[in-house]
N, CA, C and O of each residue as an XYZ file, in Angstrom:
220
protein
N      18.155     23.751    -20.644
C      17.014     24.317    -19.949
C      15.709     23.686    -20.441
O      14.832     23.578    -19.585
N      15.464     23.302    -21.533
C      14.161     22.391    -22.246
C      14.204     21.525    -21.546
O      13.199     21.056    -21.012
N      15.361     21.100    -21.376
C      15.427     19.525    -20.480
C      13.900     19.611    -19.296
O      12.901     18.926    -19.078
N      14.328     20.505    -18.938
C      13.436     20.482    -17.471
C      11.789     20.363    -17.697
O      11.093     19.773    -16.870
N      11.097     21.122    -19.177
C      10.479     20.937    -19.034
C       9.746     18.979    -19.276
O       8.559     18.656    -19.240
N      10.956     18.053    -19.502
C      10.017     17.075    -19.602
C      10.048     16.369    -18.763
O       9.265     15.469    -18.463
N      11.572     16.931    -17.984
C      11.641     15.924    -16.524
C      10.947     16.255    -15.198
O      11.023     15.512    -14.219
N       9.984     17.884    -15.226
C       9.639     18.118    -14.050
C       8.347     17.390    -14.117
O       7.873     17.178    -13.001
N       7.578     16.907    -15.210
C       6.329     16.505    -15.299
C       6.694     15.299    -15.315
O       5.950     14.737    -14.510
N       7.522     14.423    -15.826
C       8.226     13.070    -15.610
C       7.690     12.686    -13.689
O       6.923     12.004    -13.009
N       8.953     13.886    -13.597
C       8.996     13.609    -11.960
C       7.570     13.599    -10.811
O       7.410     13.078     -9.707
N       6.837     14.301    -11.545
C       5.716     14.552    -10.938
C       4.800     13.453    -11.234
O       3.954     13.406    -10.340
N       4.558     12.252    -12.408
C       3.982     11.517    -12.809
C       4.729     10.126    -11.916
O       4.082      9.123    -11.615
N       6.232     10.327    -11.579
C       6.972      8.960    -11.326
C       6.022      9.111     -9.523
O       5.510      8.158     -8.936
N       6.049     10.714     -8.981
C       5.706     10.820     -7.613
C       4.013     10.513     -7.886
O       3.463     10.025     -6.898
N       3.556     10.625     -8.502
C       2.070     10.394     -8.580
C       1.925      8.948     -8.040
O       1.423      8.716     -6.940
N       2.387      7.999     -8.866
C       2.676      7.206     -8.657
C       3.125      6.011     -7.713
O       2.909      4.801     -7.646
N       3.836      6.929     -7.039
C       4.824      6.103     -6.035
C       3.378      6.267     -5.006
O       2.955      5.362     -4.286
N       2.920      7.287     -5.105
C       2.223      7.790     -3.563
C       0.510      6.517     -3.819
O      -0.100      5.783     -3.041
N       0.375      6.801     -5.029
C      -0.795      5.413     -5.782
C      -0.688      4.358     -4.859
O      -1.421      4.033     -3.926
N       0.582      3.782     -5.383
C       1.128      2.847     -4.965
C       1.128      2.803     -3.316
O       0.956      1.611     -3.061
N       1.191      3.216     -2.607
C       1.489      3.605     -1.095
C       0.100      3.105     -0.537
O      -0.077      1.986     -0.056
N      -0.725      3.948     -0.650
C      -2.199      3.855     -0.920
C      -2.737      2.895     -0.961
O      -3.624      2.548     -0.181
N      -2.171      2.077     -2.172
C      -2.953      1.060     -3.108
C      -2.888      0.002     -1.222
O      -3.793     -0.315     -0.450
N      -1.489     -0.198     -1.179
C      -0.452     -1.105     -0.462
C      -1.445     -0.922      0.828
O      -2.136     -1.816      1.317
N      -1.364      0.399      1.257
C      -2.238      0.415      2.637
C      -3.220     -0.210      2.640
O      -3.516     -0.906      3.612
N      -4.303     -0.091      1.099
C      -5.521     -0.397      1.789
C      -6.119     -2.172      1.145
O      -7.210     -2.735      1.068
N      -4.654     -2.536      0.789
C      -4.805     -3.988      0.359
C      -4.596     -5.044      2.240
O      -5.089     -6.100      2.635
N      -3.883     -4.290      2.724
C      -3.693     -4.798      3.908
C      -2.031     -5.327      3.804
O      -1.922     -6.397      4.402
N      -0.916     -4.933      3.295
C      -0.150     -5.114      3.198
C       0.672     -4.643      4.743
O       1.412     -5.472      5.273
N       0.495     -3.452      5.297
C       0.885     -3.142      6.516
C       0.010     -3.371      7.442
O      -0.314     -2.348      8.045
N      -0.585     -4.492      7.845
C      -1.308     -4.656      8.498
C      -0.592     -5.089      9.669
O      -0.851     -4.528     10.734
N       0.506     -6.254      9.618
C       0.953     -7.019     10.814
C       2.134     -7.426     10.429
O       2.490     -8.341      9.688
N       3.032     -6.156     11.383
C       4.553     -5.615     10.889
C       5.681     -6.677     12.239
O       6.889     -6.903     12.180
N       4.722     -7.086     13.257
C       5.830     -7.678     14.016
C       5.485     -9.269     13.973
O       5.873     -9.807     15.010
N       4.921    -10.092     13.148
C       4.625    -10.927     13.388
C       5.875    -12.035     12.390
O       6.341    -13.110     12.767
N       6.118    -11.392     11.227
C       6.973    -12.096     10.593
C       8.517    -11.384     11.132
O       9.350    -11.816     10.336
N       8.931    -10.847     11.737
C       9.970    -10.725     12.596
C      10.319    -11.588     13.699
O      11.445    -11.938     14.052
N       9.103    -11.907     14.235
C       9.580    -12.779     15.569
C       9.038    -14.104     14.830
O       8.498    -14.666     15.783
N       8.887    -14.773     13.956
C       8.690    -15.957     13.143
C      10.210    -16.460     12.930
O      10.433    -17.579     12.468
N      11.077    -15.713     13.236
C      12.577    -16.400     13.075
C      12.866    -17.098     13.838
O      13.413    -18.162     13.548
N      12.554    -16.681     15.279
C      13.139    -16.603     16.602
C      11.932    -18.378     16.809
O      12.494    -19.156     17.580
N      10.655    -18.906     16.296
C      10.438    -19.269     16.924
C      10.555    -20.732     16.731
O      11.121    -20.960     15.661
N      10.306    -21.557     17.223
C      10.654    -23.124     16.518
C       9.771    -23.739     15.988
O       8.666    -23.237     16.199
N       9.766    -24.649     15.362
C       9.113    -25.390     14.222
C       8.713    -26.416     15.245
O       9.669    -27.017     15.735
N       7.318    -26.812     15.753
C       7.346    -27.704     16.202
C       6.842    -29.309     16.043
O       6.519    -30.186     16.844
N       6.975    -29.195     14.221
C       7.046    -30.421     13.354
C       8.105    -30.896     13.307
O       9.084    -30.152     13.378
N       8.246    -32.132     13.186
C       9.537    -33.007     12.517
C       9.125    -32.861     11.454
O       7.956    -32.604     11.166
N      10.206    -33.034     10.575
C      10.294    -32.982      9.113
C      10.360    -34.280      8.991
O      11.071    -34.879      9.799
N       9.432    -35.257      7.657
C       9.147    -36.171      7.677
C      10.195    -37.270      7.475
O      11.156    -36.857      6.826
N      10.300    -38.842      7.932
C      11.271    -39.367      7.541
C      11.560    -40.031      6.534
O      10.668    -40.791      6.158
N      12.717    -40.022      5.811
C      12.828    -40.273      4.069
C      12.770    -42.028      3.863
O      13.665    -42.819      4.159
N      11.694    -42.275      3.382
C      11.060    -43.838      3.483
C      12.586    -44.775      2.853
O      13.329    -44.454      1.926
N      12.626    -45.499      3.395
C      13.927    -46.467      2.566
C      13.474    -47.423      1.610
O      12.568    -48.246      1.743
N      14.463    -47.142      0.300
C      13.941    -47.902     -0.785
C      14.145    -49.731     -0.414
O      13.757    -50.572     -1.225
């Protein structure tokens, strides 16, 4: 039963935290532009990759 008292304030410091963090993330601009590197798979490269000079 002691246990609890160090893990409920633990838990409450780990959630302090997490939510900081959330925050922090939002207002760095981290969720700013959620579909743009999704459809970056789909699209083609329209460089050649350079050609390897012969020795």
């Amino acid at each position: 039963m002691s246990i609890l008292y160090l893990l409920i304030p633990l838990a409450l410091l780990l959630l302090a935290g997490a939510v900081w963090a959330f925050f922090w993330a939002v207002g760095a601009g981290q969720f700013d532009d959620l579909d743009t590197p999704a459809v970056r798979i789909v699209m083609d490269d329209d460089k050649k990759p350079p050609d390897d000079p012969e020795p």
